[in-house]
C-alpha positions in Angstrom: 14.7 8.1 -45.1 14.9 11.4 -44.8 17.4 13.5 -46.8 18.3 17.4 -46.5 19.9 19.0 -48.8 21.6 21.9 -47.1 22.2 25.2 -48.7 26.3 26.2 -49.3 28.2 27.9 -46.9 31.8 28.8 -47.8 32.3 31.7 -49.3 32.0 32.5 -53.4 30.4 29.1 -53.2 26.7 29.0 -54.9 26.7 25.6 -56.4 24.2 22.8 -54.7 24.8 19.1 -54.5 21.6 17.8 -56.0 19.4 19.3 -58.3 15.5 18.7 -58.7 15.9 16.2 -61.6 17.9 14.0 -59.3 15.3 15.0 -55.9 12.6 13.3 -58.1 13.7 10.1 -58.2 14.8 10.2 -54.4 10.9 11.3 -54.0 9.8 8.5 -56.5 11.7 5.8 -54.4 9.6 7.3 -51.5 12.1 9.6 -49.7 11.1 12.7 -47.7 13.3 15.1 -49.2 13.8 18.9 -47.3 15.6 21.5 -49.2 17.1 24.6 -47.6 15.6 27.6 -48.7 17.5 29.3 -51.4 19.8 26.5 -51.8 20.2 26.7 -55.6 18.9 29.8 -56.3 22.2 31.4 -56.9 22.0 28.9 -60.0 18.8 29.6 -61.2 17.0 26.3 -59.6 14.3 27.9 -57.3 12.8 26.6 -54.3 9.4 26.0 -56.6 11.8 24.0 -58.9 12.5 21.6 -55.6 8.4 21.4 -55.0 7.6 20.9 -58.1 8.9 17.3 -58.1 7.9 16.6 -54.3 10.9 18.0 -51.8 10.0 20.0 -49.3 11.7 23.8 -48.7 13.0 24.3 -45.1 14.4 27.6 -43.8 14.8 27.0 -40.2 18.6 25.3 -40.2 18.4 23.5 -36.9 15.0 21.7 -38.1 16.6 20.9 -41.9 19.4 19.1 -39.4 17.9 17.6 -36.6 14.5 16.2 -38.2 16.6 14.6 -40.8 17.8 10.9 -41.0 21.3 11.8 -43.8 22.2 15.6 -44.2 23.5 16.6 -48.1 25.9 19.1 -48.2 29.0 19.5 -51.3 31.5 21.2 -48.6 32.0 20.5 -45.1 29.4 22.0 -42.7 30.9 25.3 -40.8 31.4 24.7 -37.0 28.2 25.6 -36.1 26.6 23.4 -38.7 28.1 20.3 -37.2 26.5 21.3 -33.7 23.3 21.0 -35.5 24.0 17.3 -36.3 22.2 15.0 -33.8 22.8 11.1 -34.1 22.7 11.3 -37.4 24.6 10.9 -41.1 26.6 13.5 -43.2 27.2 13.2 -47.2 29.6 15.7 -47.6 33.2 16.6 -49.2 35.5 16.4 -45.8 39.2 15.5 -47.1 39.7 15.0 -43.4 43.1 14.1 -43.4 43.9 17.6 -43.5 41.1 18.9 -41.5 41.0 16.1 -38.3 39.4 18.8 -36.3 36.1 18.0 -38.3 36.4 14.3 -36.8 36.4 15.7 -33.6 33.2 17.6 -34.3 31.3 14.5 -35.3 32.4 12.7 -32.6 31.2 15.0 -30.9 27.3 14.7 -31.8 27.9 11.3 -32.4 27.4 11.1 -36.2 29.0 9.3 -38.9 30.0 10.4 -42.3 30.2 9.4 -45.8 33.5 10.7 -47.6 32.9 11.9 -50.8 35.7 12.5 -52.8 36.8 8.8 -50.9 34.2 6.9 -52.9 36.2 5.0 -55.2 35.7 1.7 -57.8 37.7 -1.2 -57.2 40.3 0.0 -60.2 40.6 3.4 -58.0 38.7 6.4 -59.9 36.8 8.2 -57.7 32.4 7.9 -58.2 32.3 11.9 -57.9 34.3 13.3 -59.6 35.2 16.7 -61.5 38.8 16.9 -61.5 38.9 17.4 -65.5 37.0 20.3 -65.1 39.3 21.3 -62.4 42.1 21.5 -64.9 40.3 22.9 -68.1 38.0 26.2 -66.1 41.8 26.9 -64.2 43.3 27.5 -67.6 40.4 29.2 -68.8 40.7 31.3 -65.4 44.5 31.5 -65.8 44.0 32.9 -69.1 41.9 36.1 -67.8 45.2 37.1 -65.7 47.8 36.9 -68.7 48.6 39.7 -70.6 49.0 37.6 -73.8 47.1 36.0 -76.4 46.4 32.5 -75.6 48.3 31.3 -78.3 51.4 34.0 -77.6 51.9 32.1 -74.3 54.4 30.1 -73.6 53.1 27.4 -70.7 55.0 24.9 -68.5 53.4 22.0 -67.2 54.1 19.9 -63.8 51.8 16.5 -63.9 49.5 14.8 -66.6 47.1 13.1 -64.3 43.2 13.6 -64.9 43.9 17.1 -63.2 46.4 17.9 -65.7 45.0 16.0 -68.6 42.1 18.4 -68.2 44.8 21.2 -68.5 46.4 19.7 -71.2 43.0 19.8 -73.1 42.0 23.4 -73.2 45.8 24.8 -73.7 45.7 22.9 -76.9 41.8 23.7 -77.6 43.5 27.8 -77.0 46.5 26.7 -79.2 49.4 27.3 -76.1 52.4 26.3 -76.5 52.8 24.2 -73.9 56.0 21.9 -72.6 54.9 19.2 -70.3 57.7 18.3 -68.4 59.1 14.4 -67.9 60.2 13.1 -64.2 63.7 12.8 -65.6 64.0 16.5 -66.8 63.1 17.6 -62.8 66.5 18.4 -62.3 66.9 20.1 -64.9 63.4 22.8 -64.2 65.8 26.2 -63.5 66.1 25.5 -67.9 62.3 25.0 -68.5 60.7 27.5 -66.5 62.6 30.5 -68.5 60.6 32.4 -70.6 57.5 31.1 -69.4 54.2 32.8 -69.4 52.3 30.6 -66.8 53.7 27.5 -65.0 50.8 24.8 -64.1 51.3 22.4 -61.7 49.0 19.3 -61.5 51.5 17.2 -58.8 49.9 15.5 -56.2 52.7 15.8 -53.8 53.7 13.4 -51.1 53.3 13.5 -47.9 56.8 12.8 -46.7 57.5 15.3 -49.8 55.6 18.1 -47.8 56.5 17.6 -43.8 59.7 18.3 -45.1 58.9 21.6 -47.2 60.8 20.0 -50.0 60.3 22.1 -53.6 61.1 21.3 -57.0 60.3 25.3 -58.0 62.2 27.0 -55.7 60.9 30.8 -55.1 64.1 32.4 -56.9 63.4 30.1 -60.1 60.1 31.8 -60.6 61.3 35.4 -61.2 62.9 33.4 -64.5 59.5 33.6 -65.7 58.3 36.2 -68.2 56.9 39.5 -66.7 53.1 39.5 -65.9 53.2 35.7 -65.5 51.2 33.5 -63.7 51.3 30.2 -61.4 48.5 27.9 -61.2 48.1 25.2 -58.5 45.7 23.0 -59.7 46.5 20.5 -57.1 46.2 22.6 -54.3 48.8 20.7 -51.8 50.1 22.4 -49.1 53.1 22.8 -49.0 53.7 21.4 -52.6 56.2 21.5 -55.2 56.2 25.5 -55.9 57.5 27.2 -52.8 55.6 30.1 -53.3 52.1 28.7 -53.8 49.7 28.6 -51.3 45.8 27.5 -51.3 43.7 30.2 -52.4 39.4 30.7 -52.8 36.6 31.2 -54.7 35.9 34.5 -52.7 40.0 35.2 -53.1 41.1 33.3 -55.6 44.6 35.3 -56.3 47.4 36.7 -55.1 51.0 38.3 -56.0 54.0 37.4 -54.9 57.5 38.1 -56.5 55.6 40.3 -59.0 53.7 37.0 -60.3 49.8 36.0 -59.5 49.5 32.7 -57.9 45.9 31.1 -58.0 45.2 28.0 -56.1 41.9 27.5 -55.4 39.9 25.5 -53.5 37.0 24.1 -55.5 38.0 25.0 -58.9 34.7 23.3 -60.5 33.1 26.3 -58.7 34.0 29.2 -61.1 31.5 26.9 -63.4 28.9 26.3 -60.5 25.8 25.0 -63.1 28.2 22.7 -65.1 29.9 20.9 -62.1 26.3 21.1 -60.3 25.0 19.3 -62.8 27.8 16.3 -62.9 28.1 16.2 -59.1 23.8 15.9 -58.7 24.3 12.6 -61.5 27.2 11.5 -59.8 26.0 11.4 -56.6 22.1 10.1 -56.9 22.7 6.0 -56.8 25.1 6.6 -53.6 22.9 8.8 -51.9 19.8 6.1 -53.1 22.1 3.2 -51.6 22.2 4.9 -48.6 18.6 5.9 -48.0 17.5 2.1 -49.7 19.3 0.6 -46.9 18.1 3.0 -44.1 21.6 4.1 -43.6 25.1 2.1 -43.0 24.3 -1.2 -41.2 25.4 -4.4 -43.4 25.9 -1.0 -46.4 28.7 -3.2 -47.6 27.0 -6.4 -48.5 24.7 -4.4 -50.8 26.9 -5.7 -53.8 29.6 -3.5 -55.5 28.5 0.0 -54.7 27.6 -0.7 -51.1 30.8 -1.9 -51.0 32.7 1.2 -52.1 30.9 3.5 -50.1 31.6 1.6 -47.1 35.4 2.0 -47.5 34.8 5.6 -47.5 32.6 6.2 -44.0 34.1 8.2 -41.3 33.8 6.8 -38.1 35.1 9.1 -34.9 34.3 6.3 -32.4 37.2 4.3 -34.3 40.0 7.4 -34.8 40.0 8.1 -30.9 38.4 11.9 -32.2 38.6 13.3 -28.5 42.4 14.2 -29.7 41.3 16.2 -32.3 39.3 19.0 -29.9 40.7 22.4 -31.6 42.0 24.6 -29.1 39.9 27.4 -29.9 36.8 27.9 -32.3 37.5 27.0 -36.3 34.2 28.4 -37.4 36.0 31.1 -39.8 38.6 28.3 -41.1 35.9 25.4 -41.6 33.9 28.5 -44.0 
């Protein structure tokens, strides 16, 4: 096949998906593999580091799309981007659930796409995955905003999934004193959150739970917090169980409201771009190798386990009726 790797797009984003290490063996396995120019060099991987092991570097976008058999990109493509697809696949981060417009625009230039973060194992953990790093660099960052010694704060915790288990790791690695709170103490959060320094939430928060903008930190309860505190979202709902949080990103990754910063950003693992590069490029070079092995998605789910997962997470417009989904006017500057 052949397989582009497509520079980032949204902005304060400078990680890439697949790093030369990984390109080898694509190249080994006798893929043609074009690299955008510049696509890691905010990293300190070169274009000469990508034709050193055999990819090729491509500065002309609409060729690195349209001459390629299964486009590579971490975040989804802008609007313009996805106009550059042509009857081909996308590997890419979509999550869209919450963004349906980008079925529409694959639909729309009759493409497929493979799901990402909706590439899981038959006991349910995702095959690319960063989410503990999500939770420990968001302490780390929450940390830079507190006017406190790490071990003078006093922290409350919403959740103890692998998001917040990742949280839970580096407050006690900075010696926090941290309360994690219990399902059945919920009602009883107006006590907890006093005298708190930063207040972490790591909820996934349901659906039903935010159509009907229900909160379990109401915005008064947070001026109960210490002066100078701070709120980090690490699951980055929306709405979600802090009234006052809303997403956030890399580019902008605060701001105040009722005298406390709020953070919730978009792509955490990007304030640690060569770390997270590094686990996604590993993570993601037997799917992409699947993929290209098969010559793209036909019969991809008899190929035994793996094929099998990544079929479950393929994005097909023709079978979500994505006509309904046209925008009413341009999302270029949302989808960046």
């Amino acid at each position: 096949m052949k397989i582009s790797i497509v520079k980032e797009t949204n902005q304060g984003e400078t990680r890439v998906l697949m790093l030369p290490n990984e390109v080898s063996k694509l190249v080994k396995q006798g893929h043609e593999v074009f690299v955008e120019k510049n696509a890691g060099s905010q990293i300190f991987i070169y274009d000469k580091n990508y034709e050193n092991v055999g990819a090729k570097i491509i500065e002309d976008k609409k060729k690195l799309f349209g001459e390629s058999d299964l486009v590579v990109k971490l975040k989804a493509p802008t609007e313009i981007e996805f106009n550059l697809l042509k009857n081909n696949l996308l590997f890419s981060m979509l999550h869209h659930e919450q963004n349906p417009v980008y079925v529409y625009f694959l639909g729309k230039n009759k493409c497929k796409a493979i799901e990402i973060e909706s590439i899981f194992n038959d006991a349910k953990e995702r095959l690319v995955d960063a989410t503990d790093i999500t939770g420990e660099v968001g302490v780390l960052y929450a940390t830079q905003h507190l006017k406190k010694m790490p071990q003078d704060s006093n922290i409350l915790m919403l959740g103890y999934g692998r998001v917040g288990s990742g949280a839970i790791k580096m407050c006690n690695k900075l010696d926090m004193n941290i309360k994690i709170l219990r399902k059945e103490e919920y009602s009883n959060i107006e006590h907890f959150i006093k005298d708190k320094d930063l207040l972490i939430n790591a909820i996934s928060w349901a659906g039903e739970e935010r159509e009907k903008k229900r909160y379990l930190v109401k915005k008064e309860m947070i001026d109960l917090m210490n002066s100078g505190a701070v709120i980090l979202d690490l699951a980055v709902d929306f709405p979600n169980p802090i009234e006052t949080c809303r997403p956030t990103s890399l580019n902008n990754p605060y701001y105040i409201e009722r005298g406390k910063i709020h953070i919730g950003i978009y792509g955490y693992p990007g304030l640690v771009p060569i770390s997270s590069s590094e686990r996604y490029s590993k993570q993601v070079l037997p799917l992409i190798l699947e993929i290209a092995n098969n010559k793209g998605l036909e019969d991809i789910c008899e190929r035994g386990e793996l094929g099998k997962h990544i079929s479950k997470a393929i994005v097909n417009p023709e079978k979500m009726n994505w006509k309904k989904f046209k925008p009413k006017e341009s999302r270029a500057s949302y989808i960046e």
